[in-house]
C-alpha positions in Angstrom: -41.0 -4.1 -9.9 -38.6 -2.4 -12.3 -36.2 -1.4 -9.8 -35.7 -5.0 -8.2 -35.3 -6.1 -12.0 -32.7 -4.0 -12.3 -31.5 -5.1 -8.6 -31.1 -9.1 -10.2 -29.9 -8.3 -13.7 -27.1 -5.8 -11.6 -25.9 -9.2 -9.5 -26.1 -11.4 -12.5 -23.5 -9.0 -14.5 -21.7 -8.8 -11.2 -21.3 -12.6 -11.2 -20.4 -13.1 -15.0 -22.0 -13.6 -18.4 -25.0 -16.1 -19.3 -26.2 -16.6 -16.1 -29.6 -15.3 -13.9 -30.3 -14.1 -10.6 -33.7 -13.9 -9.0 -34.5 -10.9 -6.8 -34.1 -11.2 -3.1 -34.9 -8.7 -0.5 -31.0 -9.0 0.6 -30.2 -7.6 -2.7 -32.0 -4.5 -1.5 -30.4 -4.4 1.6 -26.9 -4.9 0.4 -27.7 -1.8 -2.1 -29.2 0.5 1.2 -26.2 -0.1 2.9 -23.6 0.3 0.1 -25.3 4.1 -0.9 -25.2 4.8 3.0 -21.6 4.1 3.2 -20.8 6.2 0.0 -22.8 9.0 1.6 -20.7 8.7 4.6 -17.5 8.0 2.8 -18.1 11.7 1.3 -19.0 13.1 4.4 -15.9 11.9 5.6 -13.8 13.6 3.1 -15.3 16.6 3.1 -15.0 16.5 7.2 -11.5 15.6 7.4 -12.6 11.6 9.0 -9.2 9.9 7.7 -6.0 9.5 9.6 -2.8 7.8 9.2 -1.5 4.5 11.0 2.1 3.5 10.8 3.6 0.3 10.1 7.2 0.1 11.3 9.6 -1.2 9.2 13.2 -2.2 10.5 16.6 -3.8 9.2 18.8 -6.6 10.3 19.5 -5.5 13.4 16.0 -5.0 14.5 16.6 -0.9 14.1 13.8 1.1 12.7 14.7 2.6 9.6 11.0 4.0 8.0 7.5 3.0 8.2 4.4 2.3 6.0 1.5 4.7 6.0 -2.0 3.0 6.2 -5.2 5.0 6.0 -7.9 4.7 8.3 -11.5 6.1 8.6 -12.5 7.9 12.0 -16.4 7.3 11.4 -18.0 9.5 13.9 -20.5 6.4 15.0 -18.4 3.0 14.0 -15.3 4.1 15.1 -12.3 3.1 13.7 -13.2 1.4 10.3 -10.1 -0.5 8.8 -9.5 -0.2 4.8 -11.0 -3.6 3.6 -14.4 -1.6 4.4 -14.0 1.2 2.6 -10.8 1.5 -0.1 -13.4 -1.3 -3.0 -15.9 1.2 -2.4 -13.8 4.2 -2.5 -12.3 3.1 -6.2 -16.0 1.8 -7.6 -16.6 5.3 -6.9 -13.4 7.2 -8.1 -13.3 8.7 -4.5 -9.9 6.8 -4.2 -8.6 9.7 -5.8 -8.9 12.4 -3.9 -8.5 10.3 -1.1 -5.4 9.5 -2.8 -4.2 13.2 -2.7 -5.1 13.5 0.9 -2.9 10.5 2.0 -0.3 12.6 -0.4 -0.9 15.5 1.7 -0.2 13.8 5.6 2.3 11.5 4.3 4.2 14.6 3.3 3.4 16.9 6.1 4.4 13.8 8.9 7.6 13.6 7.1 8.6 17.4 7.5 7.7 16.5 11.0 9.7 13.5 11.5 12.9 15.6 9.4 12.9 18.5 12.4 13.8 16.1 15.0 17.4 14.6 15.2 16.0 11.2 16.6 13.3 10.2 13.4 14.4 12.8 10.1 16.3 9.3 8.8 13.2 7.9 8.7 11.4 7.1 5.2 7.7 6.6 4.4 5.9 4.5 2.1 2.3 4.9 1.1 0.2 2.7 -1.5 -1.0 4.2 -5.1 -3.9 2.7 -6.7 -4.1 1.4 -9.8 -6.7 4.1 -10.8 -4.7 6.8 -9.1 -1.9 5.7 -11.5 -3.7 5.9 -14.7 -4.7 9.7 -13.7 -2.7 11.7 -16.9 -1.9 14.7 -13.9 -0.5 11.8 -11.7 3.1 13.0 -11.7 2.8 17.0 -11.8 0.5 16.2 -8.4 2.5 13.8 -6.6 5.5 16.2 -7.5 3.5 19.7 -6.7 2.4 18.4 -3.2 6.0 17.3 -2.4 7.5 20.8 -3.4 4.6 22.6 -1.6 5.1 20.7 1.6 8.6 20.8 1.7 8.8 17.1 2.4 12.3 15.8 1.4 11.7 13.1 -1.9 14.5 10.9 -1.5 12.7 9.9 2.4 9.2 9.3 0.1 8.5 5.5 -0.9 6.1 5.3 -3.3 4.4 1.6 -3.6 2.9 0.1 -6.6 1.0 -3.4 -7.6 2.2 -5.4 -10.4 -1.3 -4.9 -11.7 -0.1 -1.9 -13.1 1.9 -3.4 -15.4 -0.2 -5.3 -17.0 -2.4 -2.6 -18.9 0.3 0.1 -20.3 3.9 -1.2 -19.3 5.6 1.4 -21.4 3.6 4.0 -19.5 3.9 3.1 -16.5 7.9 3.2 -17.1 7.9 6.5 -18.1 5.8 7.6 -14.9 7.8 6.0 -12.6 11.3 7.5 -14.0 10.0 11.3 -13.9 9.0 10.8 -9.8 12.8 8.6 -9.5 14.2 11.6 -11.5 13.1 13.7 -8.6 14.0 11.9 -6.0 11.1 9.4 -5.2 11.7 5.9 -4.0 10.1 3.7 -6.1 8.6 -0.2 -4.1 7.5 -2.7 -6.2 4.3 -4.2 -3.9 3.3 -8.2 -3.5 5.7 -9.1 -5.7 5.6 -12.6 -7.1 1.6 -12.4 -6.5 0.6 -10.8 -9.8 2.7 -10.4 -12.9 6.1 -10.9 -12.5 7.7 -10.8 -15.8 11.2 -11.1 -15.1 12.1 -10.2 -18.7 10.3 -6.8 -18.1 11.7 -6.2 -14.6 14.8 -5.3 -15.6 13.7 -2.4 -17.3 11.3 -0.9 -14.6 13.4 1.9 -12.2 12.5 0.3 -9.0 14.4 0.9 -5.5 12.7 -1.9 -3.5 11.1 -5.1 -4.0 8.7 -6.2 -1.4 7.7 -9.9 -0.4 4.1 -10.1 -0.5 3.2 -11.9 3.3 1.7 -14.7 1.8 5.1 -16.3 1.2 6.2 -15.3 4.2 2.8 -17.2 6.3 4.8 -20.4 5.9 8.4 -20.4 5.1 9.0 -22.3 7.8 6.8 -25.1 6.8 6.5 -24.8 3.2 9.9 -25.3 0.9 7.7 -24.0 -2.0 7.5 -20.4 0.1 10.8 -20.5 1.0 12.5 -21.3 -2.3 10.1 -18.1 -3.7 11.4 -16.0 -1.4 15.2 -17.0 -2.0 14.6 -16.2 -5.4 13.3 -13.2 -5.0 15.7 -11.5 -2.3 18.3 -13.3 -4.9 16.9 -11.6 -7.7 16.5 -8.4 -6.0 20.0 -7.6 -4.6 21.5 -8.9 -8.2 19.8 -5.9 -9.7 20.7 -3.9 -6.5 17.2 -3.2 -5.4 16.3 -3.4 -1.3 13.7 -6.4 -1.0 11.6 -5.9 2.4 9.6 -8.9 3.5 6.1 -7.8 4.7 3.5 -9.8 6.9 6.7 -10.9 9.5 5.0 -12.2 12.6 7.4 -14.4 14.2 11.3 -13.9 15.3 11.9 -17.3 13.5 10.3 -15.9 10.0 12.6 -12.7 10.6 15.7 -15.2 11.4 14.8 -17.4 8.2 14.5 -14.1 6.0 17.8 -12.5 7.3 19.4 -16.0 6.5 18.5 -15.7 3.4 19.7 -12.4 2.7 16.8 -10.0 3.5 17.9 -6.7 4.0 14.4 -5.2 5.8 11.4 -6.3 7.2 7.9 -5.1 8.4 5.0 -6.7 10.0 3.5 -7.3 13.4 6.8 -8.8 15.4 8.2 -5.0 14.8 4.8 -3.8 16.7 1.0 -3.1 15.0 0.2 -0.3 13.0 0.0 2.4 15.3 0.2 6.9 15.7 3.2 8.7 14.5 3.5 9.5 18.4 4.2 5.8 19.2 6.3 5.1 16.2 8.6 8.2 17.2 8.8 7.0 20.9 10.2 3.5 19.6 12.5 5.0 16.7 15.5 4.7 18.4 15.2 0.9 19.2 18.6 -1.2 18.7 16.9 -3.9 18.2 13.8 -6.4 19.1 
């Protein structure tokens, strides 16, 4: 009885303050099958389950010039289970961390791959950092430990970050990204125009890239709102000589529309779906779509 107490006053806090929740056997259910998939999660890290898919991501011309890495988990009986399933769980937990360091690790290793072959070592590679992974005081000495260790060249490594980030500790978060630029690290500002945006603070944050969160990219064809946001925003980003990348491009006339308006790169599923290393190699040499 105490335990499906706990069970409804747990949902109740999880939907806000002064409000109730009766038990329902769902409740236990849901609860079964989040501790399963946290068991499994940690199985998975310990056993080495997660892999890397890569986005590609192209200029003007259709040319690819880097890609995006996107974790995914090899479960052993569900196959190929995509992020949205796992990543919530795997920060409630704090296992985004180490899971973090592991993406570190591959991102790293695939681009002292990619640099031994004439045909991909101009490629670059951008990977995500959590919010939790950025608040981590050893975040820096890691990221830059695991690049020395691997070899990997830093000026090829994207690092992408949320404007979320900014909202808790922006002075921080300045100084953190300026000792991984200092080194070499490409810094992407993530779903920009989504979160924050304080242009007044923007200025001040040592960013390479600015990238067009897809949701104003869905309909700039149809919506003038989405369009003039995105003008903006490729405006603003070349007149403080950042690269702005437009994610979520599914459509040659979104890529036309974007490149009209002065988009320098683009990724999304028009350039082909997330995919191996192998087939991103095979295609790396494309002129153009």
């Amino acid at each position: 009885l105490l335990k499906r107490a706990d069970l409804a006053l747990y949902r109740a806090k999880a939907v806000g303050r002064n409000t109730l929740r009766f038990f329902d056997p769902e409740m236990q259910a849901a609860v079964a099958a989040r501790a399963a998939l946290e068991a499994d999660l940690r199985s998975g890290m310990r056993e080495g389950q997660f892999i890397l898919h890569y986005q590609r991501q192209v200029d003007r011309e259709g040319r690819i010039t880097g890609a995006e890495a996107l974790v995914r988990w090899q479960h052993p009986r569900r196959g190929l289970v995509a992020p949205a399933e796992f990543i919530p769980l795997a920060e409630d937990t704090g296992l985004i961390e180490p899971l973090g360091e592991r993406v570190l690790e591959m991102v790293c290793a695939q681009l002292v791959a990619w640099s031994a072959r004439p045909d991909t070592a101009h490629l670059t590679l951008a990977m995500n950092v959590s919010a939790r992974e950025f608040r981590r005081p050893e975040l820096v000495p890691r990221i830059l430990d695991v690049v020395n260790r691997t070899g990997a060249d830093p000026g090829k490594l994207m690092l992408e970050f949320t404007e979320s980030l900014l909202v808790d500790d922006l002075e921080e978060a300045i100084t953190r990204m300026k000792a991984l630029r200092a080194r070499g690290v490409g810094i992407s500002l993530d779903d920009f125009g989504t979160g924050y945006s304080s242009l007044s603070y923007l200025k001040h944050l040592p960013l390479d890239q600015l990238k067009i969160d897809q949701s104003f990219v869905r309909d700039i064809l149809v919506d003038s709102s989405d369009a003039a946001i995105a003008r903006t925003i490729i405006d603003l980003g070349q007149s403080l000589g950042l690269v702005v990348i437009a994610e979520g491009v599914e459509t040659e006339e979104q890529w036309n529309c974007l490149a009209g308006l002065g988009c320098q790169a683009f990724q999304g599923f028009l350039f082909g779906r997330p995919g191996s290393a192998d087939i991103l190699r095979a295609t790396a040499q494309t002129a153009a779509i």
